[in-house]
N, C-alpha and C positions, 0 to 999 in steps of 0.2 A: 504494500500500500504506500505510495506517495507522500511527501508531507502536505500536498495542498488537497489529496485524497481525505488525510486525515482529520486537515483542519474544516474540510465539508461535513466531514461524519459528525465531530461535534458542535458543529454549527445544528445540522438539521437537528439530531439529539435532544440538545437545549431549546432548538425554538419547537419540537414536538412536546416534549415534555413543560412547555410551558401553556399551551395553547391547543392540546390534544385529548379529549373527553377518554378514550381509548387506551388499552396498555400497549408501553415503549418498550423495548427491551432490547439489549445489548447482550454481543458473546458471553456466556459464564450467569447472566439471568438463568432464574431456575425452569421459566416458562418457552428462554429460546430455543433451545431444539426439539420442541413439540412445533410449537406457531413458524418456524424455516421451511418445515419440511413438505413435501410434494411429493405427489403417490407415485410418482415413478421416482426407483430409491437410483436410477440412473444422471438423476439431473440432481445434484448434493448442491443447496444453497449455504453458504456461510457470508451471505450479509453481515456488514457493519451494524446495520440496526435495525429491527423489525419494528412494522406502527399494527396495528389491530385498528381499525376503522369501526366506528358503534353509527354513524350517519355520514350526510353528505358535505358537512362541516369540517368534519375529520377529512374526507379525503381532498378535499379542498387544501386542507390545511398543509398534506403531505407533498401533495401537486406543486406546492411553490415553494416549500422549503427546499424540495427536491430541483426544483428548475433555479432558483435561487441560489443554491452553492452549486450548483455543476454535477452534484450528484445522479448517478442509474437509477432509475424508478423501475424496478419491475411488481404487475400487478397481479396476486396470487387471492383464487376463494379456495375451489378444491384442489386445486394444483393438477388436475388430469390433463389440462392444457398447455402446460410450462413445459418446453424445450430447451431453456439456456436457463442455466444457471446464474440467480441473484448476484450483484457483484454493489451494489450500491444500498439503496431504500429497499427494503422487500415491504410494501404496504398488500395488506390483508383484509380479504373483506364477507371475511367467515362471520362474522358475529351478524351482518347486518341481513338476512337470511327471512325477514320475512314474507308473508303472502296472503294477501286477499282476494279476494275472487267475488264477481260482481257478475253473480248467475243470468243477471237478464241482460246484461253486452251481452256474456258469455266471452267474458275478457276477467285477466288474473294480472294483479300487480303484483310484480315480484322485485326481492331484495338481491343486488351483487352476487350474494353468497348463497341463495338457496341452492337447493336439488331438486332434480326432477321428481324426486321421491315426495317432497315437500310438496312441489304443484298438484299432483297426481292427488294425493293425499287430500288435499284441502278443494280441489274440484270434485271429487268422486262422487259426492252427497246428493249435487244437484246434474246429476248421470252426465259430467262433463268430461272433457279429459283433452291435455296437451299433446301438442305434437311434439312429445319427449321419445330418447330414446332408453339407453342404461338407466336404471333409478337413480345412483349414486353420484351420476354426473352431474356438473354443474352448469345452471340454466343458463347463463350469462354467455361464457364463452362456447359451450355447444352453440347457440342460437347467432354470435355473432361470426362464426366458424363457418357458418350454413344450417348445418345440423338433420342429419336423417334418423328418422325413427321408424317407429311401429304406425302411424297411420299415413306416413311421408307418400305414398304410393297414393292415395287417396286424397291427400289434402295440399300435398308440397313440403320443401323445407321450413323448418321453424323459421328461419328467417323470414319466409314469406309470411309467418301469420305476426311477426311484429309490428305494432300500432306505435308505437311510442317509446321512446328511450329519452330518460335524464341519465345527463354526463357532467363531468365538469373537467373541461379543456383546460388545452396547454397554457392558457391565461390565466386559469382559477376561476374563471366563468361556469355559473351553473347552469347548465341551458339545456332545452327541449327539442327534440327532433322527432317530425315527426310528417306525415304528406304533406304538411301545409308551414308546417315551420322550418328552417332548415333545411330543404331537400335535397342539396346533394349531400350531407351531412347524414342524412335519413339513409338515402340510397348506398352510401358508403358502410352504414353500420352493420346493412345485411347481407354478411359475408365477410368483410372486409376485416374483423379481426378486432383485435385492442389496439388499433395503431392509431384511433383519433380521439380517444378520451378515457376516463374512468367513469364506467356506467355506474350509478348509482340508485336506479330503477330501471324494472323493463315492464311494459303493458305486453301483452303476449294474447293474441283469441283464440280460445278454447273453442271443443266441438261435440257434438251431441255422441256420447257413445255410449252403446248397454253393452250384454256381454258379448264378449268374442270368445272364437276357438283358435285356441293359438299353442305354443308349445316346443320344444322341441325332440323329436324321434333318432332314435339309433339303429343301423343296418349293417350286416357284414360287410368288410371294408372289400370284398369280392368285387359286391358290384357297383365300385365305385366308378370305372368308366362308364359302364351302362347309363348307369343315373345323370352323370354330366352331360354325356351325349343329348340326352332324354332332354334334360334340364335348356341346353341350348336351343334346342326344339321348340319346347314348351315354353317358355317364355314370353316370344313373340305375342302369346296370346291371353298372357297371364292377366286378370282382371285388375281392376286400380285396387278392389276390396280385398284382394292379398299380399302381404308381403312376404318375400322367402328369403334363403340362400341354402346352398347344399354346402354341407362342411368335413373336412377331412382332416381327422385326428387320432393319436395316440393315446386311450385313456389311461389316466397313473394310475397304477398298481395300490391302493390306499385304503382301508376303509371309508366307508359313505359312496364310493364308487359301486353302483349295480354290478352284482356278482356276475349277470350274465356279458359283460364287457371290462371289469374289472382286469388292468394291464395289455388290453387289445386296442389293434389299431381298427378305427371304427369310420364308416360314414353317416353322417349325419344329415337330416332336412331340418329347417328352422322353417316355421312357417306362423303368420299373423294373420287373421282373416276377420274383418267386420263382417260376422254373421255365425250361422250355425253351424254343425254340425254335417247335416245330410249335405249343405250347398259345399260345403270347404272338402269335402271325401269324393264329392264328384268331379270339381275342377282342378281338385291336387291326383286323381285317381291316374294318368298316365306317367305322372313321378312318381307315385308308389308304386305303381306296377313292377318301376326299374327295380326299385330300390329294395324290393322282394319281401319277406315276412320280418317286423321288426324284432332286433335282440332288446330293446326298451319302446316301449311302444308313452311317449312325452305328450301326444295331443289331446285335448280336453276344452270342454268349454270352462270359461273362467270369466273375472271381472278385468277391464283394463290393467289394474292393477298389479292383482295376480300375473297377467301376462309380461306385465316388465319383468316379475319377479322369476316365472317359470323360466324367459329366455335367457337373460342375461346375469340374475344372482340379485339378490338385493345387496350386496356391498363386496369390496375385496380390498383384500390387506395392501397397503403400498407394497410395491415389487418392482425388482427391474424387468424389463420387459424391451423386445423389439419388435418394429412393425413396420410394416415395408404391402404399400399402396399401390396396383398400377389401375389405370384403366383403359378397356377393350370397346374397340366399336362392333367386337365378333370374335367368337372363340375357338379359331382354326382348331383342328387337331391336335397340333404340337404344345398348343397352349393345355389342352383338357390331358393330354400325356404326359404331360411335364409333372403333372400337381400329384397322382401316386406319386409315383416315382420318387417326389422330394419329401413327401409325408411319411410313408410308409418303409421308404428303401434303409437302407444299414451304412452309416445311424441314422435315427431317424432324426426327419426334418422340422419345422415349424407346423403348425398346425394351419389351415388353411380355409377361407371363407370364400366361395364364387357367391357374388350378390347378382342381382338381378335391380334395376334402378329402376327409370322412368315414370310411367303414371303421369301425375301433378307433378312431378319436380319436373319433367321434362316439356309442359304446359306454361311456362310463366308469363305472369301478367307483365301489362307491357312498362310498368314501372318497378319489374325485381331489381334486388339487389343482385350485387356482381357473384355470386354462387354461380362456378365455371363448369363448364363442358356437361350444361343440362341433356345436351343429347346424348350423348354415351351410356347405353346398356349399362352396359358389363363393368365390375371389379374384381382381382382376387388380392384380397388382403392377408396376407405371412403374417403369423404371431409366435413368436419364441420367448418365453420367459426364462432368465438366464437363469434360475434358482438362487437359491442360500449362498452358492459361492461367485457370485456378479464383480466380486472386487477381485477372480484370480484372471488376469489376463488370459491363462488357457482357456477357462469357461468362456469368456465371454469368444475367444477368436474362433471356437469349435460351435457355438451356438451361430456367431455372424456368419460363419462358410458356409450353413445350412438357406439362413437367411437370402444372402448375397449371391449363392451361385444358384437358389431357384429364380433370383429375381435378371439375372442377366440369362438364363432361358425364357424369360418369358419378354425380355426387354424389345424386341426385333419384330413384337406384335402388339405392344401395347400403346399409348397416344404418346404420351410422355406426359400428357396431364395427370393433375392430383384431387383433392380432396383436404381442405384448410385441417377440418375435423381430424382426420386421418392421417395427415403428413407429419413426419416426427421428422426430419431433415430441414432445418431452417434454409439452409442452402437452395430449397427449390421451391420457396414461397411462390414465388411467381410462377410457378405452372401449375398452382389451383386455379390460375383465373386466367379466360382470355386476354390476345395483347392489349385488346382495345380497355379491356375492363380493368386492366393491370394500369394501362397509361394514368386511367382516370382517374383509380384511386389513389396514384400519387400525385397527381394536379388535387385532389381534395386534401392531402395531408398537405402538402403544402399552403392550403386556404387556413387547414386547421389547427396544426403542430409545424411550422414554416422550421423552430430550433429541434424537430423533431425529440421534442422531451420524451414520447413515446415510442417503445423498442420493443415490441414485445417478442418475444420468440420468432416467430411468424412476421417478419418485419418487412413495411414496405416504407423505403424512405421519401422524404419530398421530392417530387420533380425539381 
């Protein structure tokens, strides 16, 4: 650290703790390495000093102390969206997590810091529900990310159903955006990332839902081409009222693991359906056909709820983890051969997800935000979690060549575009968004952060 680094650190220090409703805290505080930390245990923040924000005062407050001495502001709620490691201010906006919901908009105000679990939760009563995806995730940067979920196929990205957002910009201005206030400010926020303010509210509209059948099932990892094959097929005509993906993994050897897959390598359908039963078994009926009698049979009717819960876990322990995004305008062969091969073969490789897109995200209205390459089908997303030992250089190089050499097989078919949500490579920010949309939003960050006091992982700088 620098000596004119240092004398910033206790600059801000002193003027937070003089003028900060919120707790400060510093290395060797007994609360800083709970309040540092981000669930991916790959991104290790050791900030000079952590703020906890409790309102919009507070982060106002951090916004210029931080642009004031020259200080990095990086802004953390759950941390699932942090790619770079804090090096300045780590401002936090876990406390400020609340939510109300205003049944007859069928709109939900939500705080920085909730979870989708939180939204879900507090619409369920009046049969509401967002266009969340994980529980555990955090609404703010899912939704400014883009964000695809469980009804995305049917309604769009979250970003599309953003009404409103308070921020308070690179000036310390609290201000409103929204179709009629701020609009390229509006238009920037959906998709476009933390790179033009700290949001400090989000209006978000909710949509009518009762139960669905949704779930996830397990099949021998046999007929794992079949089912791709099948899957490429079937798609094409897949209704907006389903969401899927076929998944290809190796289950751990563990207690709580179904005996009947317990340590096998397994295929899997994910499937989401607004409706019942009999209509979801007859349009999913040519993918199960492939996919043959299941070893866990996951599908059921449930409440929205339940269904984040059945697909995704309601929580997971911070972990190191790696993920590696491409997207397909069409799944030659070489593509659907590749994925055994790098799941299954010796050793085995990441575990692996073909999505199936389009619907409403592929529909946008004609004032969306920059959420890129809405036409594109297809993605398969690589997950490797590096286990317990993430910090011995062999783990992690023996997990990355699994990662890395399925990803340069697949490289020679895929766009080169991304997914804000999905990208863990700061390096290729700009291929979630087209050029034109890419231009744009840095003609807006330079309207709106010109000293770019704002960096967020994902960083797009002023024109």
């Amino acid at each position: 650290m620098t000596q004119a680094t240092t004398v910033g650190t206790e600059s801000v220090a002193r003027t937070l703790r003089d003028g900060f409703a919120g707790p400060v805290h510093r290395p060797g505080d007994a609360a800083y390495d709970v309040t540092r930390s981000g669930w991916n245990l790959l991104v290790e923040h050791r900030p000079p000093v952590v703020a906890e924000a409790t309102g919009p005062g507070d982060v106002r407050a951090a916004v210029l102390a931080a642009r004031d001495s020259g200080l990095p502001l990086t802004v953390q709620a759950t941390g699932h969206g942090t790619y770079a490691p804090a090096g300045g201010l780590l401002l936090t906006t876990g406390r400020m997590a609340g939510v109300r919901v205003d049944p007859y908009r069928r709109v939900a105000r939500v705080g920085p810091g909730a979870r989708w679990s939180d939204v879900v939760g507090a619409a369920a009563p009046y049969g509401l529900a967002p266009l969340s995806g994980t529980p555990f995730v955090g609404v703010t940067g899912y939704t400014l990310g883009g964000g695809t979920g469980w009804l995305s196929r049917k309604y769009g990205y979250a970003a599309d159903s953003l009404l409103r957002a308070e921020l308070v910009t690179a000036d310390g201005e609290h201000v409103t955006a929204d179709a009629d206030h701020h609009a390229d400010l509006f238009w920037a926020l959906r998709g476009g990332g933390g790179n033009f303010g700290v949001v400090t509210a989000l209006e978000i509209r909710l949509y009518d839902v009762g139960r669905v059948y949704a779930g996830v099932s397990l099949y021998d990892a046999g007929r794992a081409a079949g089912t791709l094959a099948r899957y490429r097929e079937w798609a094409a005509g897949e209704p907006d009222e389903l969401n899927t993906a076929v998944l290809l993994m190796r289950m751990p050897d563990a207690p709580g693991v179904p005996e009947p897959v317990r340590g096998r390598p397994v295929l899997g359908i994910r499937m989401f359906h607004l409706g019942g039963y009999e209509q979801a078994e007859r349009r999913l009926e040519p993918l199960l056909d492939a996919a043959g009698a299941p070893l866990v049979d996951g599908f059921r009717a449930m409440t929205f709820a339940e269904a984040g819960t059945a697909i995704a876990g309601s929580s997971a322990p911070p972990m190191a983890v790696r993920q590696h995004l491409d997207l397909f305008r069409e799944l030659p062969d070489a593509v659907l051969g590749a994925l055994p091969d790098a799941v299954f073969g010796d050793p085995p490789g990441p575990a692996v997800e073909v999505r199936h897109w389009g619907g409403a995200m592929a529909r946008p209205a004609p004032d969306a935000g920059p959420v890129g390459h809405r036409d594109v089908p297809f993605s398969v997303i690589a997950t490797a979690p590096y286990g317990p030992g993430y910090g011995d250089p062999g783990v992690r190089a023996r997990v990355d060549a699994g990662v890395d050499g399925l990803a340069r097989r697949l490289r020679p078919y895929a766009t080169g575009g991304s997914f804000l949500n999905f990208l863990s490579d700061p390096a290729r920010t700009a291929t979630a968004y087209t050029p034109e949309d890419h231009a744009r939003l840095a003609r807006v960050k330079k309207t709106w952060d010109a000293d770019d006091v704002f960096r967020p992982g994902h960083h797009i700088p002023p024109l």
